[in-house]
Phi, psi and omega in degrees: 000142171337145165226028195302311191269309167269008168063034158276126137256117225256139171258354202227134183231000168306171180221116182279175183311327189297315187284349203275276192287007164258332164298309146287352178278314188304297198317151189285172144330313192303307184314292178327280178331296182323300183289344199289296183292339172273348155322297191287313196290302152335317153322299173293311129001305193269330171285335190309311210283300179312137172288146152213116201261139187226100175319127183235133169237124202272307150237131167013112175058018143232138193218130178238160201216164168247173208186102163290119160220151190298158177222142172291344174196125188275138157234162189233147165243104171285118181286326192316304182305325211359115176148166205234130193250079181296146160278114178296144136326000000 
């Protein structure tokens, strides 16, 4: 491998199992736990979050619905600025 920016040369760049679990034995307990509830918490969040879109037929031969479509480009208006601030994606 390259050793261009740190000047490290590696032959290997994998990590085995054995450094996996000489490596977790270091982490506090605490720590593990912290990660652990913001995992679960992030979860929880991101299910919250999914759509689930349902057809409602309000009367006879209508039927209304919501519909998630992607958007191509977020912008922002700053009045201080006056000018319009596209967001990269």
């Amino acid at each position: 491998m390259k050793n261009v920016f740190d000047k490290v040369k590696l032959d290997l760049l994998g990590v085995t199992e054995t450094e996996i679990a000489e490596a977790e034995k270091e982490v506090p307990i605490e720590l593990k736990a912290a990660i652990m509830l913001a995992q679960k918490n992030i979860h929880t969040f991101h299910n919250s979050q999914r759509f689930e879109g349902k057809k409602v037929q309000t009367v006879s031969g209508v039927t209304c619905w919501q519909k998630a479509v992607a958007i191509e480009k977020v912008a922002c208006i700053f009045p201080e600025a006056r000018r319009l601030y596209f967001l990269p994606y």
